[in-house]
C-alpha positions as CSV (number, residue, x, y, z in Angstrom):
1,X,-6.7,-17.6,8.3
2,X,-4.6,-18.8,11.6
3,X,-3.4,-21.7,9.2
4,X,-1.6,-19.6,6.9
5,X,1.8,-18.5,7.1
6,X,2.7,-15.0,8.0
7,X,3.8,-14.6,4.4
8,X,1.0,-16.5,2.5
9,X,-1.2,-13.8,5.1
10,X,0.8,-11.2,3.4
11,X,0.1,-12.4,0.1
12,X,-3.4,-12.7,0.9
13,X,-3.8,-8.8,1.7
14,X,-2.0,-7.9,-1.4
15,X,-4.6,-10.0,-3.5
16,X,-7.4,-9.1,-1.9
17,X,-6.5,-5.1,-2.4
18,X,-5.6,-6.2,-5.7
19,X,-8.9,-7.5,-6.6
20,X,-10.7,-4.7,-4.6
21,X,-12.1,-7.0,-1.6
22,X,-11.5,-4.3,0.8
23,X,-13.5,-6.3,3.6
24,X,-11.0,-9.2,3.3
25,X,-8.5,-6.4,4.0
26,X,-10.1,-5.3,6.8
27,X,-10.8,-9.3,8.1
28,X,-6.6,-9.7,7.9
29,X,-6.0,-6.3,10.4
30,X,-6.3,-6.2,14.0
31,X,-8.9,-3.7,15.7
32,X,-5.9,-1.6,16.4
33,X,-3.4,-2.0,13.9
34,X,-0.6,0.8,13.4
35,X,0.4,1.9,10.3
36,X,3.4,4.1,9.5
37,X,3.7,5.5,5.7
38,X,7.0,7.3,5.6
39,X,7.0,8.9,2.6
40,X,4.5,11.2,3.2
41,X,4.6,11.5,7.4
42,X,1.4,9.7,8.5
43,X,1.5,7.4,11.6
44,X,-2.0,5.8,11.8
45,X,-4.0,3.6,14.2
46,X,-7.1,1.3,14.2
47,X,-9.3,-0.3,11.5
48,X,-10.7,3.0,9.9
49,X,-7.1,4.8,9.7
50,X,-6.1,1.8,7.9
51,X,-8.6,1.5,5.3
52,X,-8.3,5.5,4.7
53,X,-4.7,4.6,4.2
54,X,-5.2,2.1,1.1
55,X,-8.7,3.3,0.0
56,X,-6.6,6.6,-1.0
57,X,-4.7,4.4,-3.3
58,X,-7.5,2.9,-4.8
59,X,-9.6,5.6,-5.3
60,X,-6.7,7.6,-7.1
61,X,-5.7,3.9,-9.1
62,X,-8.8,1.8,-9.2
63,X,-7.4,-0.8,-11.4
64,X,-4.0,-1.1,-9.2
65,X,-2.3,-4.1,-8.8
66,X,0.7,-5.7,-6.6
67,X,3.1,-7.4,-8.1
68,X,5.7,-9.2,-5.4
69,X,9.2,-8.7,-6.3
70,X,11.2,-9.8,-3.3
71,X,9.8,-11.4,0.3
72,X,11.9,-11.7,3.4
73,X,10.3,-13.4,6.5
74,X,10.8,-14.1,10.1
75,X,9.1,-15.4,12.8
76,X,6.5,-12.7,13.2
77,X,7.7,-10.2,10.7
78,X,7.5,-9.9,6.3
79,X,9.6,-7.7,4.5
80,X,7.7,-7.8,0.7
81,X,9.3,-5.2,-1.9
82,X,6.7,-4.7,-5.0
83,X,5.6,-2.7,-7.6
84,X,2.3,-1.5,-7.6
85,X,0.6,-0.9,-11.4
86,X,-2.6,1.4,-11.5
87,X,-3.9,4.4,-14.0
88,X,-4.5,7.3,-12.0
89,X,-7.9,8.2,-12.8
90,X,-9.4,9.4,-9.9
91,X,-8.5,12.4,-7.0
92,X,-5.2,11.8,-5.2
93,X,-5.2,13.1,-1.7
94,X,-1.7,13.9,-0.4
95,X,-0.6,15.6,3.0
96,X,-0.5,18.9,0.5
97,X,-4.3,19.1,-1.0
98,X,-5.4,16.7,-3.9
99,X,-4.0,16.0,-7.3
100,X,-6.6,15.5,-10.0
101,X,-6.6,12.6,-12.3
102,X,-3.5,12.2,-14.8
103,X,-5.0,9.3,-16.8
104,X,-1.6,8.2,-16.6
105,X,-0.6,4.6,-15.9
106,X,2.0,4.5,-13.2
107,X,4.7,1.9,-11.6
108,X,5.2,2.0,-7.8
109,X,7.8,1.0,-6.1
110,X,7.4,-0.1,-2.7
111,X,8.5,-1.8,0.2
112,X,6.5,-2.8,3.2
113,X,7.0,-4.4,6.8
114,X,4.5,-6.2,7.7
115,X,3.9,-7.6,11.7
116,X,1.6,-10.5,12.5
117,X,0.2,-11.6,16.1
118,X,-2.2,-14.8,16.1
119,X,-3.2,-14.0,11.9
120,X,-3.8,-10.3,12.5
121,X,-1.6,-8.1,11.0
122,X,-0.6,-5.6,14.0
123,X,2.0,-3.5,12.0
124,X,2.4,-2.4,8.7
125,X,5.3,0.4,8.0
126,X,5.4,1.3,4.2
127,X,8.0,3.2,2.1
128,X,7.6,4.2,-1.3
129,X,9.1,6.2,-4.1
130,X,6.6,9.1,-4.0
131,X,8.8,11.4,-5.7
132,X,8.6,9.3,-9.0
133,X,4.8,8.4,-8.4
134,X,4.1,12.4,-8.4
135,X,6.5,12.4,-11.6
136,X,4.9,9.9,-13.3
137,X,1.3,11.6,-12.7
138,X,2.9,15.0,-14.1
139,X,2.2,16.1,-10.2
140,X,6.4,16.9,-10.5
141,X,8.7,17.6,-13.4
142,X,10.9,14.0,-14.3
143,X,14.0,13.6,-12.4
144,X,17.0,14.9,-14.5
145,X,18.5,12.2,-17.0
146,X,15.2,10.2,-17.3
């Protein structure tokens, strides 16, 4: 991994979610990696945080998939906006109690920051548009005008 470039490394998680290899994920994170979801609160540390983090997403989308829109890098840092594409057909756990399955195919937007020390990804801050994800899963009534 250490002859990657922090974006390619980027890349790399987002495949391996993508295709569901959740201990190449895993392989990619440092033992005490911080992760910060904004849209819903959560400020999480370590390994197991981290997999609860996207395992949510995956249980509630198993077919999900990232799709890079836009990538912005620095020495240590990637900015990657994307859409992620999933059916929800499983339980979607959210700071309020879970949603049940929609059978509804969603689109994501997100953007992530993603901070890398020696391969390891160290930080990972997300942001996503949660209020149309609940919308599109019928968890919230459509925004006016759509």
């Amino acid at each position: 991994m250490s002859n990657l470039t922090n974006l390619q490394l980027s890349q790399a998680i987002h495949e391996a979610f993508s295709q569901n290899r959740f201990a190449d994920i895993l392989a990619f994170a440092d033992d005490d990696i911080e992760v910060v979801s904004h849209s819903n609160g959560m400020s999480l540390k370590g390994k197991d945080q981290f997999q609860g983090f996207f395992m949510a997403f995956k249980t509630a989308f198993p077919d999900i998939v990232i799709e890079h829109t836009n990538t912005v890098t620095d020495e240590n840092q990637v900015a990657i906006e994307f859409v992620g594409i999933g059916t929800n057909t499983g339980v979607f756990p959210t700071p309020m109690g879970e949603i049940p399955p929609s059978g509804r195919t969603v689109r994501l937007n997100v953007c992530e920051f993603h901070t890398w020390r020696n391969g390891k990804l160290i930080r990972l801050i997300n942001y996503q548009d949660a209020m149309s994800l609940l919308s599109q899963i019928g968890a919230l009534p459509p925004p006016a005008g759509l």
